[in-house]
N, C-alpha and C positions, 0 to 999 in steps of 0.2 A: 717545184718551187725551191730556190737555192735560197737557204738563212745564213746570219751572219750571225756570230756568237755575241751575245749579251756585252759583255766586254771591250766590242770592237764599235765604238759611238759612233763614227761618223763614217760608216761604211768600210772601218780599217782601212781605207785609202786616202785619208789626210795629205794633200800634197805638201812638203816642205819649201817656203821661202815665198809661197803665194801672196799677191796682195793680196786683203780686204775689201768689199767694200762699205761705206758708210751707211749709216742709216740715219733718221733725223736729228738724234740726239737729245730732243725735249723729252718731259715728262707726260705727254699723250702725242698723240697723233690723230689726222683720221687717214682710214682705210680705204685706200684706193678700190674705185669700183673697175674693175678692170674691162675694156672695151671690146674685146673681141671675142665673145664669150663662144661666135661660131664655131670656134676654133675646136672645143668640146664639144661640138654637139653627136659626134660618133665615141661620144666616153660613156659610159655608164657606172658608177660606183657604189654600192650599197652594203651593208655590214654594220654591224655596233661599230663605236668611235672606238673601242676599245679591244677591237680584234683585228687580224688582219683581214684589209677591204677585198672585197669581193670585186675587180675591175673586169670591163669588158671593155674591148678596143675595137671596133670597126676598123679593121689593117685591109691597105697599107695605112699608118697613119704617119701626115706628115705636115710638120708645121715648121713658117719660115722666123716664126717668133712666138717669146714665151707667152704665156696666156695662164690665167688660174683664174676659179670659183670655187669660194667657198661651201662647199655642203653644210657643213655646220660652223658656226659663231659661237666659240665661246664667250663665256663673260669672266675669265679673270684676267691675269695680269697681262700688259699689254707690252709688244716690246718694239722699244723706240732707240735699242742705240745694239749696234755689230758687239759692242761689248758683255751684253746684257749673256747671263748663261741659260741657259734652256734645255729641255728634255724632249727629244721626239722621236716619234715612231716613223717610218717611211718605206714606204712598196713603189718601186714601178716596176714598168713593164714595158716591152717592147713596141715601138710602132709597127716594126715591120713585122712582126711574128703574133701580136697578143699577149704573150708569153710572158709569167714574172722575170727578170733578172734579179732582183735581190730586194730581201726583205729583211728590217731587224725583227726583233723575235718578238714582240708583243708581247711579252710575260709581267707587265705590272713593273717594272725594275724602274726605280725614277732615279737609281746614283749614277745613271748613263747620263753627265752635264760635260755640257760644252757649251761655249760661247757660239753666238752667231755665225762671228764673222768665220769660223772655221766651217759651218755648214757651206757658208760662200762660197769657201776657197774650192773647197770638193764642186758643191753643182752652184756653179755662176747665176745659172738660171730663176735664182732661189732671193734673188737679194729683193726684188719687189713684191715678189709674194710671201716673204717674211714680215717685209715693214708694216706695221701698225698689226702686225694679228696678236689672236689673245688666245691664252691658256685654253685649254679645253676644243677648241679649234680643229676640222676634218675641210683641210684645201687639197683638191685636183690642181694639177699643175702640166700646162703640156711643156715639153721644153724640145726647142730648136738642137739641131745640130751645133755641136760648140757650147751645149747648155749643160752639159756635163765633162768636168774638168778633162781632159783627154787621156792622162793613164787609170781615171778610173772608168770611163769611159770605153778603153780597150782591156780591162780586165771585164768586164763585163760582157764582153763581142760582141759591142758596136759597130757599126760600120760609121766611117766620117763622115756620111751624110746621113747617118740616123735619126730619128726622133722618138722621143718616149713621153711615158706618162709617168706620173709618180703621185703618189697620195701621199700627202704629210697632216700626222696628228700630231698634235702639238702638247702633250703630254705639262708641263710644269715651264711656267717662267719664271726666271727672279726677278726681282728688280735693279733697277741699276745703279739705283742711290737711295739715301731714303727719301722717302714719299711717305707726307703724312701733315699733322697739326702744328704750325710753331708753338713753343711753351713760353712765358714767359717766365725767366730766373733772374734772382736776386744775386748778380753774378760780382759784388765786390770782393777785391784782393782775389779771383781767381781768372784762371785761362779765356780769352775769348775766342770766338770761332767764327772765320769768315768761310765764303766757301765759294770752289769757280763754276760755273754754267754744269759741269759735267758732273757737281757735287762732289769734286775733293776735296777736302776740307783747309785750311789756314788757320794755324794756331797762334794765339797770341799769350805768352805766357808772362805775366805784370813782376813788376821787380818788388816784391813781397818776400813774405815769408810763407814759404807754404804748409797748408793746414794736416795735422799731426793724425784727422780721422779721415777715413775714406769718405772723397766728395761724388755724389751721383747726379749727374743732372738731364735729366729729357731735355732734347735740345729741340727736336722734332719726335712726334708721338707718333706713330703709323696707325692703322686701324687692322693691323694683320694677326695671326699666330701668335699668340704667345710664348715666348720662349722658356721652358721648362729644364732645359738640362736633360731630360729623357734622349734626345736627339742631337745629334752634331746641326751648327747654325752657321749658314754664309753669312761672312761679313766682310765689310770694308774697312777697313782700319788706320791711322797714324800713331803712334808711339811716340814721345820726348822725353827728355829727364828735364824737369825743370826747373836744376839750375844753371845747365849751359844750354838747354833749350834745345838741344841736338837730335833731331831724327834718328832714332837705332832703327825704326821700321817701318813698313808700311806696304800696304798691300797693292795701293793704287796703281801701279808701275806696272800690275799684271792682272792677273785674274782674282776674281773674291778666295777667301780662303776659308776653307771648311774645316771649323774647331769645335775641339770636343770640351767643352766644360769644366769637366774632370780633369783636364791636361792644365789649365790655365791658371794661373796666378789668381790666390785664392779672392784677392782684390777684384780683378777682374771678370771671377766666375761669378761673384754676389753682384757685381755692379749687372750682368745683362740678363741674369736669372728673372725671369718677371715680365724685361721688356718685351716689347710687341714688334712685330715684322712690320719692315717700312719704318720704325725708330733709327734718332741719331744721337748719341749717347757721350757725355762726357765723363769722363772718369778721371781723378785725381789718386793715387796710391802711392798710402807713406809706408818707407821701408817696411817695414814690419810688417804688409800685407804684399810685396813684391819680394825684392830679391836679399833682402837683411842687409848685415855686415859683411855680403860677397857679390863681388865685382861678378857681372855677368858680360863678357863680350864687351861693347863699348857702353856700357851700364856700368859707371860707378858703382864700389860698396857705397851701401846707406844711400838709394836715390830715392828720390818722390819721381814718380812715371805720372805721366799724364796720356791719356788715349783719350780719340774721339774715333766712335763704333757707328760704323754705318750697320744695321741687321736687315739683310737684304732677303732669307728666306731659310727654311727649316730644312733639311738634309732627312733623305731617307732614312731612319735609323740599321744600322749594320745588324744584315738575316742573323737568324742563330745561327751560334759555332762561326761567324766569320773573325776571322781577327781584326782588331782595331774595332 
């Protein structure tokens, strides 16, 4: 059985410049019951969810389209957009042979995240039997010829009219926005927050004077994790200085970005200290808990910063002796 090092997420064969493709983009879905379950019925799969599967192939096996059943359902987070980041294990195997091609390593490691749509871009075959699955999750997958992107497919010694099998555990999702309680706040003389379909947020920052202590508000409450600072936290985030209103940052434009507490402006590390996973947070910070009397980058000396914090999900804490 040939493994791929812990370190190499998505097979170490990420093709460059791939499209994507989409997935629903709401905040649930339901889960396609997929139709052609014959298509498995020479699969056999069995194993803890948290080992590698035990597959047995009835070969030759060969299928003219993708097809997957879920062996196990899990019940947590569900993912409904190619953006969303995720953590997973996956085996297949040969149709024509039986035989694993490649397996990641099973060992428990959940800082192996990527987004969806890059599982796509690797195995195509992946994109409906991704949509609406949940956390915790053990899906067989058959996939057609073309169902695996074609140079990882020939690193593997495919042939082009091959077929295989693959078992995807689905180890950790994040969320893709938050998801949670609206709060109601007493928001006079401060920032308001609109927000579009996808949850990025729109700030409005009122022609005020802005307030001299640090302002915290739950905008949405999640019902997730807690956030302690023991751990590095995904979030989504926007930045402004509030008094040209000017975007210095933001996360939205890419992937969530994994911070550590400890690194952050000490404003900003009391404001998320506390919150819950699946919260959307506003944060007001007057110089003296940002950046003082020193210009940072397109940060004014002396700014009041305004964030609004999407906390999308808790980050493996770093093994001992790793750095960072």
């Amino acid at each position: 059985m040939r493994k791929i090092p812990a370190s190499l997420a998505v097979l170490g064969l990420v093709a460059v410049g791939l499209v994507g493709c989409s997935l629903p983009g709401s905040s649930t879905c339901d889960r396609a019951d997929d139709s052609d379950s014959a298509v498995l019925s020479g699969v056999t799969v069995s194993g803890a969810t948290d080992e590698v599967p035990d597959v047995e192939v009835y070969t030759p096996f060969h299928t003219s389209s993708a097809a997957f059943e879920d062996v196990v359902v899990g019940d947590g987070t569900q993912i409904t957009s190619d953006d969303q980041l995720i953590v997973m294990d996956i085996s297949i195997t040969s149709g024509e042979t039986g035989e694993n091609l490649v397996t990641t390593d099973y060992d428990g490691d959940l800082s192996r995240v990527s987004p969806v749509s890059r599982w796509m871009e690797v195995v195509p075959g992946f994109e409906d039997v991704l949509t609406c699955a949940t956390e915790g999750s053990r899906i067989v997958v058959a996939l057609p010829p073309g169902g695996i992107e074609a140079s990882t497919a020939t690193s593997l010694e495919m042939g082009e009219k091959d077929s295989a099998v693959a078992v995807i555990d689905i180890r950790k999702v994040y969320l893709p926005k938050a998801e949670g309680t609206p709060q109601f706040n007493v928001g006079n003389g401060l920032p308001t927050v609109v927000r579009a379909p996808d949850g990025r947020p729109g700030i409005i920052v009122p022609d005020a004077t802005p307030p001299t202590d640090l302002v915290v508000q739950t905008l949405i409450k999640g019902a997730g994790e807690e956030v302690t600072g023991d751990a590095p936290v995904r979030v989504h985030y926007t930045g402004l200085t509030w008094a040209d209103r000017t975007v210095f940052d933001t996360t939205w434009d890419a992937e969530p970005k994994s911070i550590d507490l400890s690194t952050m402006l000490p404003g900003f590390a009391e404001a998320i200290t506390g919150q819950t996973v699946g919260s959307q947070v506003l944060v007001v910070i007057p110089p003296d808990q940002a950046y003082g009397d020193q210009a940072q980058g397109q940060i004014p000396a002396d700014s009041t910063l305004v964030f609004v914090v999407d906390i999308l999900g808790i980050d493996q804490p770093p093994a001992a002796g790793d750095a960072g």
